[in-house]
N, C-alpha and C positions, 0 to 999 in steps of 0.2 A: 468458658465455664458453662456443664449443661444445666436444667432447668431444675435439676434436681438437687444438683451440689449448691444450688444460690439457695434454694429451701433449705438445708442442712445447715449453709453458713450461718443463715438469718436466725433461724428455728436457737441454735448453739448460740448463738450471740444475745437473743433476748432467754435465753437460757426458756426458752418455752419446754411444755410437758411434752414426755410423747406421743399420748393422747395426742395433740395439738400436734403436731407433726402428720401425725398417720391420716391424721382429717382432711389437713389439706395436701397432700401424696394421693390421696385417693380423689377429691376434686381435678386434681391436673393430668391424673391418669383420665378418668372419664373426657375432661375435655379436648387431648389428645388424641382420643379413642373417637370420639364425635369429627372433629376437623379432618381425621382421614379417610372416615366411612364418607365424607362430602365431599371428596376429589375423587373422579374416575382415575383410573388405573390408568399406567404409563400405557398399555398396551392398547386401550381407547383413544385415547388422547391422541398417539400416532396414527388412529386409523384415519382420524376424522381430520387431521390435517395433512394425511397424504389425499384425503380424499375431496378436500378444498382446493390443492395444488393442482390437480385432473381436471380444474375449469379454468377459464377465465371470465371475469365481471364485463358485461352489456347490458346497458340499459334498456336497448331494444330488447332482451331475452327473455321479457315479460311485461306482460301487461297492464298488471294493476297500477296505479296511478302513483300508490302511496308505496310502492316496490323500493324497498333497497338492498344491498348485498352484505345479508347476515353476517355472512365468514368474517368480514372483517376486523370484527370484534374478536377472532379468533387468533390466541397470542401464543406463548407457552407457559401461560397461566393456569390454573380450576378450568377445567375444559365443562366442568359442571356451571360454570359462573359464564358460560359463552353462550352469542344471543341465537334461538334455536335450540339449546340441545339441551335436556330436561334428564336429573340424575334422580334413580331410588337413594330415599334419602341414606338407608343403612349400611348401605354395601357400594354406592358410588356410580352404581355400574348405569351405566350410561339407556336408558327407557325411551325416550322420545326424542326425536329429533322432526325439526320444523324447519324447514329452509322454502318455505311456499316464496313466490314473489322475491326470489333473493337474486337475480338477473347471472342466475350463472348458463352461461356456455357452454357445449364442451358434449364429450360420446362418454357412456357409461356403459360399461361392458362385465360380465358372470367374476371379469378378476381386481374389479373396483373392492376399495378396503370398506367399503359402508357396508359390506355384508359379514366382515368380523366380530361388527355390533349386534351379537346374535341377543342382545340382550333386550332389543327391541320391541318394546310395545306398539309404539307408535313414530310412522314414519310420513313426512307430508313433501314431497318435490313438487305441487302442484306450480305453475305457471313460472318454470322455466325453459329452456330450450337446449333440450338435449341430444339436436342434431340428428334426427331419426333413427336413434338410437333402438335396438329391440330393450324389452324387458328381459334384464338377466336371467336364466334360469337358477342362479345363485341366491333368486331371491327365498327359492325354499330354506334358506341356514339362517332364516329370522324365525322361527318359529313360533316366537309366542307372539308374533305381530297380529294387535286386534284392531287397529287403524293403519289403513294403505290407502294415499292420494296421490296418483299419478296422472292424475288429469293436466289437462293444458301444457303440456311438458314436450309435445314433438316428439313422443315416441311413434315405433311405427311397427310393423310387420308382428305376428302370429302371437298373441299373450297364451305364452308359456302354461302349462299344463302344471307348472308346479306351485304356480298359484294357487288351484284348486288343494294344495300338501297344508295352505295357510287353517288348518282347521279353526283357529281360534277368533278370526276376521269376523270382526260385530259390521266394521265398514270397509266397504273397499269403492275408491272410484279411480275409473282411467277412461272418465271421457271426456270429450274436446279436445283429443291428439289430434290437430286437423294442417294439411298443409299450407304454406305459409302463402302461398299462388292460388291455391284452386280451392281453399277450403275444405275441400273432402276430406275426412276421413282418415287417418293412418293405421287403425290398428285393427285386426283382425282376431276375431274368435271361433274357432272351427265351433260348428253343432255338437260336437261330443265332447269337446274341451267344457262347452257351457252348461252342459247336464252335467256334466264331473262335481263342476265348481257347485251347481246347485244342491247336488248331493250331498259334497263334505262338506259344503262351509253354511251348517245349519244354526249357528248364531247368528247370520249375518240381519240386522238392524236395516243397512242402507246401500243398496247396490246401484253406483249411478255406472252405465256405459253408454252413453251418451256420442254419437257418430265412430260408436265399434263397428264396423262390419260385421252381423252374424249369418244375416242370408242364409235363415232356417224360419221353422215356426219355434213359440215359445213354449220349451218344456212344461207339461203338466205339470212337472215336481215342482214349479216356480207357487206351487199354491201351497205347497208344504212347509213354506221359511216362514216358521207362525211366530216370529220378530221382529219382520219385515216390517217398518217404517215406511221406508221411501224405496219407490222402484221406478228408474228413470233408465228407458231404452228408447232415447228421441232418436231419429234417425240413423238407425241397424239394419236396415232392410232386411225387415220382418217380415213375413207373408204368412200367408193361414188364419186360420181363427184366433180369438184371443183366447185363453181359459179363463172361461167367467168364474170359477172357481177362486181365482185370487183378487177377483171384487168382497169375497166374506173373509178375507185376512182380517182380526180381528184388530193389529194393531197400524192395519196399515193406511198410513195418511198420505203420502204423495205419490202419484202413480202417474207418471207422464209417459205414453208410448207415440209423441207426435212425430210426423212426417216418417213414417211408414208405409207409401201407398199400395201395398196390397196386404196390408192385414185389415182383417175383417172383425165382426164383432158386432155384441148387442150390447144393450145396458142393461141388468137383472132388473126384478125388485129390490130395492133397497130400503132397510131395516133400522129400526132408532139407535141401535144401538152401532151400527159405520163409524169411522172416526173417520173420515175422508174429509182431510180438507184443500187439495190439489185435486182436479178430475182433468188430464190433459191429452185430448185426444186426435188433436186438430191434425189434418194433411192424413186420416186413415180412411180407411171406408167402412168403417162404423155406420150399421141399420137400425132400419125399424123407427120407434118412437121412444121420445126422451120420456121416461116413465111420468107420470104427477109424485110415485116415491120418495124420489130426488129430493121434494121437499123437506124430506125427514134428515137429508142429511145437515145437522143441525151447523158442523162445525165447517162447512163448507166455504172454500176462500175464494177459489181460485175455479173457473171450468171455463174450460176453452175446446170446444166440439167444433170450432171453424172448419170449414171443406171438408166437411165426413157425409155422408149420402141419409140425413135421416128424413123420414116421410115431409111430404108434401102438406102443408094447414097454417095456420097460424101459429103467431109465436105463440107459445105458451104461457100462457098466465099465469101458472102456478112457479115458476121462476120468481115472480116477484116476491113470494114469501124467503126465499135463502136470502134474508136479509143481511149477512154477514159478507156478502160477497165483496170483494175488492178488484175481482178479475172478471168479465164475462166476453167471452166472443162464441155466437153463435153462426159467424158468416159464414158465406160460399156454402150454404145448405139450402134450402125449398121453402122457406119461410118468407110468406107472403102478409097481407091483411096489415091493419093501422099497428104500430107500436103499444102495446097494450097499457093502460093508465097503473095495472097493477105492477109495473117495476118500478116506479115510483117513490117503490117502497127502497130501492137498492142503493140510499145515498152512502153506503163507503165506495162505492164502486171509485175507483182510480181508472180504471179500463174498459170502457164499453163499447162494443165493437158489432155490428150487420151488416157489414157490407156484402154487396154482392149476394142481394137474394131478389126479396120481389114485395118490398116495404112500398105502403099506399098509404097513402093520409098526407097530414101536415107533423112536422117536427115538434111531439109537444114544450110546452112552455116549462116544465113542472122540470125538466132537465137543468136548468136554471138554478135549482136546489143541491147539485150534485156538488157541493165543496170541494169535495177531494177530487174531482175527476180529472186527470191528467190526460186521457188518450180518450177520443172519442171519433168514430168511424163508424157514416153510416152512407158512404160511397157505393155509386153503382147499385141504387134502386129505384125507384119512382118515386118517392115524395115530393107531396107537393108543398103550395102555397111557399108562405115566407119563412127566412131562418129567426127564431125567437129571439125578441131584444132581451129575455133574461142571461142569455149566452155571453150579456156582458159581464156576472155577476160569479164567471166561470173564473178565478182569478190563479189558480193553480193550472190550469187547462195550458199545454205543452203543445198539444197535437189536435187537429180537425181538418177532419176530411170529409167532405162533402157533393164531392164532385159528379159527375154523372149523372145527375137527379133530375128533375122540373120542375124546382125549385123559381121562385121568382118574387118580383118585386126589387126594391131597391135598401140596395146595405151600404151603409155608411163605414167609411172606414171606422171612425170614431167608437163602433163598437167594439174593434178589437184593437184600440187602442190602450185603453186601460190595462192589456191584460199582457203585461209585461212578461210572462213566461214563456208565452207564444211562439214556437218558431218553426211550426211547420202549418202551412194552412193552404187546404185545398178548395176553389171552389170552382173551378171546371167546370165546362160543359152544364150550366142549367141554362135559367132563363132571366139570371141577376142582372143588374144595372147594379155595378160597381163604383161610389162616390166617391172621392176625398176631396177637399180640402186644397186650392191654389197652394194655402203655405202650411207648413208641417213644423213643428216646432223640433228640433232635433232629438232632444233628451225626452219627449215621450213616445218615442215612435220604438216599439215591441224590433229585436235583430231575430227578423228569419233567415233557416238556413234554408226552409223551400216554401216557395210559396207557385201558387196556382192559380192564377187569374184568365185564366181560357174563358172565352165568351163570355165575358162579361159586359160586353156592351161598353167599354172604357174607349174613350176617343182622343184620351192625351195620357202622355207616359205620368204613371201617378207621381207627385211629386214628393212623397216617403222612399220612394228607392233611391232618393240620390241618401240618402243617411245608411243605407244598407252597406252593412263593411263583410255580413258574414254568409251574403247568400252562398248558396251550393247549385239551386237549381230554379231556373227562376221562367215561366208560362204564361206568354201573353199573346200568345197564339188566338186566330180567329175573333179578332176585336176588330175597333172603324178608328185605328190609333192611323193616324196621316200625316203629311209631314215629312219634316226632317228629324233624325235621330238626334236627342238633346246631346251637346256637348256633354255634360255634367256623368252622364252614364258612363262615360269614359272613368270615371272616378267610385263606380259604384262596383264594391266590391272582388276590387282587382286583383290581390289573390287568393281567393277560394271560389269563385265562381267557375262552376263546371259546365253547368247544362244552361242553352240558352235558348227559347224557342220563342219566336217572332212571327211565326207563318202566317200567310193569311190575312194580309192589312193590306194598309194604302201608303207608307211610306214611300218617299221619294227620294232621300237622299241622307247624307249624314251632315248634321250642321258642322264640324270638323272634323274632315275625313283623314286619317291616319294612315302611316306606314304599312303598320301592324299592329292588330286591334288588342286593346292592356291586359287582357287576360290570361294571365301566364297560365294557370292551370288550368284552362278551356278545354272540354272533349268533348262537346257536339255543340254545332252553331248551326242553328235551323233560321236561314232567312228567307224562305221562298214564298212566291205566290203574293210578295208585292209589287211598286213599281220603283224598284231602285235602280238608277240610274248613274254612271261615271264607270271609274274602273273596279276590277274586281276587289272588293277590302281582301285583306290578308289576315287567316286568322294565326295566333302565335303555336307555335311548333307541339304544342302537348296536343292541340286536333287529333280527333281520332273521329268522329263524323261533322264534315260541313258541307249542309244542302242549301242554297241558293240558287235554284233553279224557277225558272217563272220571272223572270224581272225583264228590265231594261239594259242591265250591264252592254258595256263599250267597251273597246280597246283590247290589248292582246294579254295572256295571263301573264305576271311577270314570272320570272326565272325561282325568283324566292319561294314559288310553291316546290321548290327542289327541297325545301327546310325543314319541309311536313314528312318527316321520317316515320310518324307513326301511325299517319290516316289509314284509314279503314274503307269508309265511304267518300266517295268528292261526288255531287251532281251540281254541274253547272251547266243543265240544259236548259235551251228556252230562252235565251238571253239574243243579243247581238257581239258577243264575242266575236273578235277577227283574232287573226295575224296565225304564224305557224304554234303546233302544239309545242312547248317546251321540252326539250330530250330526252330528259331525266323521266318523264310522263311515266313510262313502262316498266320504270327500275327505282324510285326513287323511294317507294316504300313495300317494303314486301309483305305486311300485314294486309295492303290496299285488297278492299273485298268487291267493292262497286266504282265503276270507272263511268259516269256516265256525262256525256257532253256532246249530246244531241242537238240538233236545231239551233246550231250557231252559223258562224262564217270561216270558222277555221280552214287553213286551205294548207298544202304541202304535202309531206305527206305522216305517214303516220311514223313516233320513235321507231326504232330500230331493236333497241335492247331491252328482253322480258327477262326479268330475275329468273334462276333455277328455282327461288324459293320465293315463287309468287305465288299467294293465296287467293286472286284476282280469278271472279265465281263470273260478273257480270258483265259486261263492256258492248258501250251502243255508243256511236260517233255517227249514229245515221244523221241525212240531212245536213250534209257539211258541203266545204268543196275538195277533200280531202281527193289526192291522189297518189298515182305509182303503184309499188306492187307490197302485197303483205309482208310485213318481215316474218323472215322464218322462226324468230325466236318465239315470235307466241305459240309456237309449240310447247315451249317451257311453262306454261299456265295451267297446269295440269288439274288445277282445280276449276276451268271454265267451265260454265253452262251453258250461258248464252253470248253469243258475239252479230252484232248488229254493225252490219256494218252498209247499210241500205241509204240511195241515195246522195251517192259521193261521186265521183270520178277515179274508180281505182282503174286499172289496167293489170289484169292476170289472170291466171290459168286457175282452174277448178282448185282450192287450195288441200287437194287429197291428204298431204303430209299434216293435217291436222286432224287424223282421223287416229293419231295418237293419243287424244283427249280422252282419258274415261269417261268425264262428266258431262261432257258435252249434249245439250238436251235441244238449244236453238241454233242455227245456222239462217242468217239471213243479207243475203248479197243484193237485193234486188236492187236494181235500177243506176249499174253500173257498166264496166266496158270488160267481163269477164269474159274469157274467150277461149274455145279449141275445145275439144273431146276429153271427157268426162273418162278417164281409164280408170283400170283397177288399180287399188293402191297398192305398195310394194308391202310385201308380209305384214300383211293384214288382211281382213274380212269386212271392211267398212269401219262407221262410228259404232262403241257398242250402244249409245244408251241417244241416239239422233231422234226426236219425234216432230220436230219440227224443221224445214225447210224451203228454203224461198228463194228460189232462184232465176225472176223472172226478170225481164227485160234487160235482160245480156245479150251473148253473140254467142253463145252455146250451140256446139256444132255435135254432130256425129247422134250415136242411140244412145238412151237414157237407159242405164242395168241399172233397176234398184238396188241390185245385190254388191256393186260397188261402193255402196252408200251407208246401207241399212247391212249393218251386220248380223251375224245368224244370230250372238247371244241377242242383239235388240229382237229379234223378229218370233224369241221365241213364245210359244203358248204360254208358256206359267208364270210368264209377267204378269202381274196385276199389281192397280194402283187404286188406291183409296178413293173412289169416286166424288168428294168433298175438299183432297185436298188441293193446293193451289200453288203452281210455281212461284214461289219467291226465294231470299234470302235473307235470313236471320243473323242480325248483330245486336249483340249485348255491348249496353257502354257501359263503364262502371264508374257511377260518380258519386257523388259525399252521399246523397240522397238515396241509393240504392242505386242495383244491378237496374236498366232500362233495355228492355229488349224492342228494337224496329223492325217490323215486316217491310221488305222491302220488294213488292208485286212484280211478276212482268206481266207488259201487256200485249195486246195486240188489235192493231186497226185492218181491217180489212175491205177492201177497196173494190166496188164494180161498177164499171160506167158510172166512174167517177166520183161514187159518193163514197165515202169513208163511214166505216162502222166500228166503234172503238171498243173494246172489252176491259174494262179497270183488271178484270183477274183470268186467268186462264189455269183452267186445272191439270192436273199433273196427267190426265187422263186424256189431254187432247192432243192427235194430231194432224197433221199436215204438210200436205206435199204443192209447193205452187213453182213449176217451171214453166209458166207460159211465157210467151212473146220472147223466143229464142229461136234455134234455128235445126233442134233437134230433130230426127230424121228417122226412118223404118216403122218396122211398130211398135205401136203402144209393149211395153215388157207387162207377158202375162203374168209374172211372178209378182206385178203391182197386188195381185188381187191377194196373197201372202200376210200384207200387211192390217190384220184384222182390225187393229185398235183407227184405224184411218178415217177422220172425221170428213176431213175437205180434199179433192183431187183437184187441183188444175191444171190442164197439159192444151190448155187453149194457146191459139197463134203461134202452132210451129208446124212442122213438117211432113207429122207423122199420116204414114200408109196403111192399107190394110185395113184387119177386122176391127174392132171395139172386140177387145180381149171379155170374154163371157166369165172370165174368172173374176171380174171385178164385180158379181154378183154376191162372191163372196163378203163382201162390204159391209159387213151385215150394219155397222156403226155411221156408213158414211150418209153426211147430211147434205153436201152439196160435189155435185161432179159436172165442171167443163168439161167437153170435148171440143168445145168451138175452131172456128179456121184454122182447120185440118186438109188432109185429104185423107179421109176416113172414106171407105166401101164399106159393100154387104151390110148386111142388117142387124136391128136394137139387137142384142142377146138378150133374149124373152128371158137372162137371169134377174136383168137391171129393174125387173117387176117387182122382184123381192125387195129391194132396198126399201123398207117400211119409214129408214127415218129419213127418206131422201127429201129436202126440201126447195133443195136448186136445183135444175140440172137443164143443161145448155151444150146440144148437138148440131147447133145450128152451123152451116156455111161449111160442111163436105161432100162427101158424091155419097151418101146411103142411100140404102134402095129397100123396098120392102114396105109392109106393115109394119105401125109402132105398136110394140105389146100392148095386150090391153091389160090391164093387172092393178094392183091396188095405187101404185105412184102414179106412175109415165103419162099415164091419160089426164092428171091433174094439170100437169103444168102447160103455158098459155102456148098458143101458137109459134110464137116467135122463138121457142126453144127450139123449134124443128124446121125453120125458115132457114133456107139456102140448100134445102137438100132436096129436090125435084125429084127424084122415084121413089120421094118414103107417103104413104100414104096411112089413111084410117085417122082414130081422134086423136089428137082434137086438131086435125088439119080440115079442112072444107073436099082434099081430096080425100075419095074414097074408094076403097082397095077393092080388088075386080071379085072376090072370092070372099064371099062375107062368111061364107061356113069355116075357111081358113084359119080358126082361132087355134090357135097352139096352148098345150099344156106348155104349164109352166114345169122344167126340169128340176130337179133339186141340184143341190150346191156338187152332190157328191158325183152327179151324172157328171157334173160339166166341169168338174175341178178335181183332180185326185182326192182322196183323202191322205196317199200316201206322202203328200206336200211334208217335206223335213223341216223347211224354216217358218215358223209363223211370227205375228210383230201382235203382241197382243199387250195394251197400256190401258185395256179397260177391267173391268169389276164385273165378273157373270153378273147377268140382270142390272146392266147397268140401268135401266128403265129409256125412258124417252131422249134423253139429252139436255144436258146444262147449257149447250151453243146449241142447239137445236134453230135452224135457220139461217145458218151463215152463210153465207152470198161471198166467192173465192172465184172471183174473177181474176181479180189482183190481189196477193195478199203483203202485204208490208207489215214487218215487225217495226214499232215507231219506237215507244221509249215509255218507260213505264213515268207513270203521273205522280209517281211519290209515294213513300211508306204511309202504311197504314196506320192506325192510329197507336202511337208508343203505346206502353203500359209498363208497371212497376211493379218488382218483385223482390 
């Protein structure tokens, strides 16, 4: 029975009027009329559940903490009553939909039914994962959409041009598309797409694109969106100028353009009437001086100018009036002199930040005041004296960084004990004496996930780590800790411990030496440069650098370093390692980037088998007893640079067939059993990119062709190389605490009459040639002189006949050149006068004859440069030449050397000036083993 015949029955039965009928007839029509204007339409309803069916639910598919998957609440119910989707109240028709944070999955494509909902105002997909999905260009059939959030969602590739169709868009964001590996970036906006959008969507409020790739400068028009609120274009790679223009938007309050570095820009004068309360500038290179205007901006929260270039002076004092601030970082900019007493004034600050300038004084006390301060970083300056005991009083304080400074005096742990919020605390590198406490109460001890106790003078492992369940990355580097490693650390924070750095102690042993050390998620273990002693520890299979080099170690590696599938670095030079290398060495992880295990005992010979897909850059086994011949497969190492292989016992032929190497930049063989004539390689031209090699004390027979060696691309002119920078190799770990980048140096020792000269760094800009004490034969190859960028020659103790090639004047770079026991004739070439940076040079013990040039070098160096060659005469010998008028012009390069020379080898910088190795002494040169990366740092 319908609702109307029950009314009729009742109404007929209490014999009611029909007045009284008609009243309530028309009550039930209206609320009839209401209950269906509140249900979307059939035709909605199925968009929005075929369009729930096109995912499925993961919890990894977003972020937020408090995420869960709306749809589910989606039934064949009121699609109006589902959680997410918001009806107009009169018509039904379905206005907003919110599905942010709802963990769905899945590709979205121009034939998805969400865009039948043309009835949309407002649409939010922020912080799901939609598979690199593009942006529909279907999104134009929402037209009235005045809210669009496609941020965090894994879209990727070219944001559609029909975006710009959204006329009515008050908001629109799509940034933080970034991949889910590299972090970069997914979505792209051409420069004409981005002037469109600025053009038509002249409501727009709030425009965040936040790591879009725009890779233009910023349209002028962007001053005309006189709505604009908030404009966030962090990392777009912008370049150009900024338009100061859209600093006097009158409504606009958040303006973040960080990490752009090549946009440029000044800060205007700024006016009372600004509503600026975000200023975010940091990682551009933003000029000039932070106005005193500044001050006027009343409403200011937030400014963050870190790593932007502005002038050279003191902080600024008038900073301390934006009393409102909550945010400040002024770092990585030119700001020198004491911390000024007038920011004192800045107690909302949550965030204050200078590191990395050129701060002097002491740390004032008055910081101590700062209640709210959560993050405070004044790393990497000069301050002195002591850290303030009001810093106990800091009980919100999260984060401190301190490190780098000259700072001193003695800190108690007890001050940063109270301050239970603690968990990151750096105090590196000053000049502290670090205390605690024999016993540590468990339940007041603050869980850090990094802490930083480098040089601190601690001479026992603090006994608050063994309570550490949540470290990340933990520095105890360059202390007088000695001893045995306490058992107990074995229990200190075993799974989240990543970074572990020990270097640089007195340690001797572990009080219970283990299998495999408990750290399941370990990626760098630094134990070097103490005196540890027994067999190698093993660290667990997540390694991805472990340096141990510099100790005592014993005995043979075991086989289980086969387990380390995902190392990067291993150095375990320096030790007393024996027994043969382990098989798997050459293949057992193809990430492996540095191989290094120098100055042990290892004897056999070396693996056999190199990945095709080895990323293996460095590799030095000098100083071993390793022998046999090289395996051919390290040709597969296509990303080597350097190979050290000095001071072993191999037995083999010139290894030509690795002239396959693009990268190849060292070759060092010396002081092995390499033997037979040096040919040309089969289709090829030489190494292209060879600047260092060392080939001395072999059995090298036959002539030395440089052009065998040194290929024509290495040899030619318009090489040049950064006169500052320095061979190394760069690895990033990535662990709780941030991305950690190590330098990791090559070096080189160079050896004459016996004394050894060691260089921690050597620049990209040096080379070197040392084939002495072999058995090489004819003459010197004049196309040596070719090789322009050529610092040191030595072709001392072998065979060669003939002239001293007068093309080696061309040298213009070389600092030291043997010729020693030779059997060199004829006379100096009056070119070798030229050589201005020559600082060694050694002709002693052949048959030359003549006067030695007399010219700016030659006459310098002592007698005994020119001992064992009886008809050379003039200075600086005691005999003297029968023809004193006899002086020779000196010829130019161009007399005595072609110009028409086709290959040249040039690795230096025009004007390179005097020389960074200026005075190396290349009698013998031996590539040894580099002494260890330089010092981390954190980004």
């Amino acid at each position: 029975m319908g609702l109307y015949q029950c009314i009729l029955k009742v109404c007929h039965t209490c014999m009611l009027s029909k007045l009284v009928i008609a009243v309530l007839l028309f009550h039930v029509s209206i609320t009839i009329s209401l209950a269906k204007a509140g249900d979307c339409g059939d035709e909605e309803r199925s968009a929005l559940l075929q369009f729930k069916e096109s995912f499925v639910i993961d919890t990894s598919a977003s972020g937020y903490a408090g995420a869960y998957p709306k749809v589910s609440s989606w039934k064949q119910n009121s699609c109006c009553s589902w959680d997410g989707v918001k009806c107009e109240e009169n018509t039904g028709h379905v206005i907003g939909l919110d599905l942010s944070s709802s963990c769905l999955y899945g590709y979205i494509n121009s034939k998805s039914t969400l865009f039948r909902l043309v009835h949309l105002q407002s649409l939010n997909l922020a912080d799901n994962n939609f598979n690199y999905s593009q942006i529909p260009t279907t999104i134009r059939n929402l037209p009235k959409l005045r809210y669009l959030n496609l941020s965090a969602s894994v879209f990727s590739g070219q944001v559609p041009s029909e975006v710009s169709q959204l006329s009515k868009l008050s908001s629109l964001d799509l940034s933080l598309n970034l991949d889910g590996v590299s972090s970069d970036g997914l979505l792209t906006l051409k420069p004409s797409n981005l002037a469109t959008l600025v053009h038509n969507l002249t409501r727009l409020e709030n425009l965040y694109l936040s790591f879009t790739n725009i890779s233009s400068t910023i349209p002028e028009s962007v001053a005309n969106l006189s709505f604009l609120t908030s404009l966030d274009l962090r990392n777009c790679q912008l370049f150009g100028e900024f338009p100061v223009r859209i600093f006097q938007l009158q409504n606009l309050k958040l303006l973040s353009v960080r990490y752009n570095p090549d946009l440029t820009g000044y800060l205007p004068e700024f006016n009372q009437s600004c509503p600026l309360s975000s200023l975010l500038l940091a990682g551009t290179r933003f000029f000039g001086n932070i106005s005193s205007s500044i001050q006027k901006l009343d409403s200011l929260e937030e400014l963050d100018v870190g790593g932007c270039n502005f002038s050279e002076g003191l902080v600024p004092s008038f900073l301390g009036k934006l009393t409102r601030l909550t945010y400040l970082d002024i770092s990585k900019n030119n700001y020198g002199g004491p911390i000024p007493d007038s920011l004192a004034n800045l107690t909302q600050l949550a965030v204050f930040r200078i590191g990395t300038s050129h701060l002097t004084g002491p740390i004032p006390s008055w910081l101590g005041n700062f209640s709210k301060l959560i993050y405070l970083d004044f790393s990497y300056n000069r301050l002195n004296g002591s850290i303030p005991k009001s810093f106990s009083n800091l009980k919100n304080l999260e984060i401190l960084y301190l490190q780098s400074n000259d700072l001193s005096g003695t800190v108690e742990f007890q001050m940063f004990q109270n301050l239970q919020n603690l968990y990151q605390l750096h105090l590196n590198a000053n000049n502290l004496e670090f205390l605690t406490e024999s016993t540590t109460v468990n339940a007041t001890v603050p869980q850090f996930t990094i802490l930083g106790l480098s040089s601190c003078n601690i001479r026992e492992f603090p006994s608050f780590l063994r309570y550490q369940k949540n470290l990340q990355n933990l520095y105890l580097a360059e202390n007088k800790l000695h001893g045995q490693v306490p058992k107990w650390m074995w229990n200190m924070s075993t799974d989240t411990l990543m970074y572990l750095d020990i270097d640089q102690n007195f340690l001797s042993s572990f009080e219970q030496p283990l299998a495999v050390l408990p750290w399941v998620n370990l990626r760098y273990l630094k134990l070097s440069s103490n005196m540890l002693q027994g067999p190698l520890p093993m660290p667990p299979p997540s390694i991805l650098g472990y340096e141990i080099q510099d100790n005592k170690l014993t005995g043979e590696v075991s086989p289980d370093i086969c387990n380390l599938s995902s190392l990067e670095a291993l150095d375990l030079s320096n030790n007393n390692l024996s027994g043969m290398l382990p098989h798997c060495i050459g293949n057992f992880s193809d990430p492996l980037i540095l191989l290094l295990l120098a100055n042990n005992s290892f004897h056999g010979t070396l693996p056999q088998t190199y990945s095709k897909k080895s990323n293996l850059r460095m590799m030095d086994v000098s100083y071993n007893q390793l022998q046999g011949q090289l395996p051919r497969s390290l040709a597969n190492c296509v990303m080597l640079e350097t190979l050290v292989l000095s001071v072993n016992k191999f037995s083999d032929v010139f290894p030509s067939w690795l002239v396959t190497l693009p990268e190849l930049k060292v070759l060092a063989l010396r002081h092995n059993g390499f033997q037979g004539v040096i040919g040309k390689p089969e289709n090829s031209n030489g190494f292209p990119k060879l600047h260092i090699l060392d080939l001395s004390y072999n059995n090298f027979t036959g002539e030395f062709v440089s052009e065998y060696i040194f290929s024509e691309y290495a040899m030619r002119s318009n090489i040049t190389v950064n006169q500052l920078t320095y061979m190394k190799t760069n690895i990033t770990y990535d662990t709780g605490g941030g991305a950690i980048t190590v330098d990791y140096g090559y070096t080189i020792t160079i050896a004459n009459k016996g004394v050894d000269r060691y260089y921690s760094k050597i620049q990209e800009a040096f080379a070197a040639i040392d084939i002495s004490s072999n058995k090489f034969e004819g003459k010197i190859d004049e196309l040596l002189g070719n090789l322009k960028g050529l610092r040191s020659l030595n072709v001392s103790n072998n065979l060669f006949t003939g002239d001293i090639p007068s093309s080696l004047g061309n040298l213009t770079q070389l600092e030291a050149l043997d010729l020693s026991q030779n059997k060199l004739s004829g006379e100096i070439p009056q070119q070798l006068a030229q050589l201005t940076f020559l600082s060694q040079f050694n002709a002693s013990h052949n048959s030359l004859t003549g006067p030695i040039p007399q010219g700016n070098q030659l006459t310098t160096f002592n007698s005994t440069s020119y001992e064992g060659n009886p008809g050379l005469c003039g200075d600086p010998l005691a005999k003297k030449c029968g023809n004193p008028k006899a002086t020779l012009q000196t010829p130019t390069v161009q007399e005595t050397f072609s110009s028409e020379s086709k290959n040249k080898w040039m690795f230096v910088v025009a004007g390179f000036g005097s020389g960074l190795v200026q005075g190396i002494i290349l009698a013998d040169v031996m590539i040894r083993r580099r002494i260890g990366p330089y010092d981390a740092y954190v980004r």
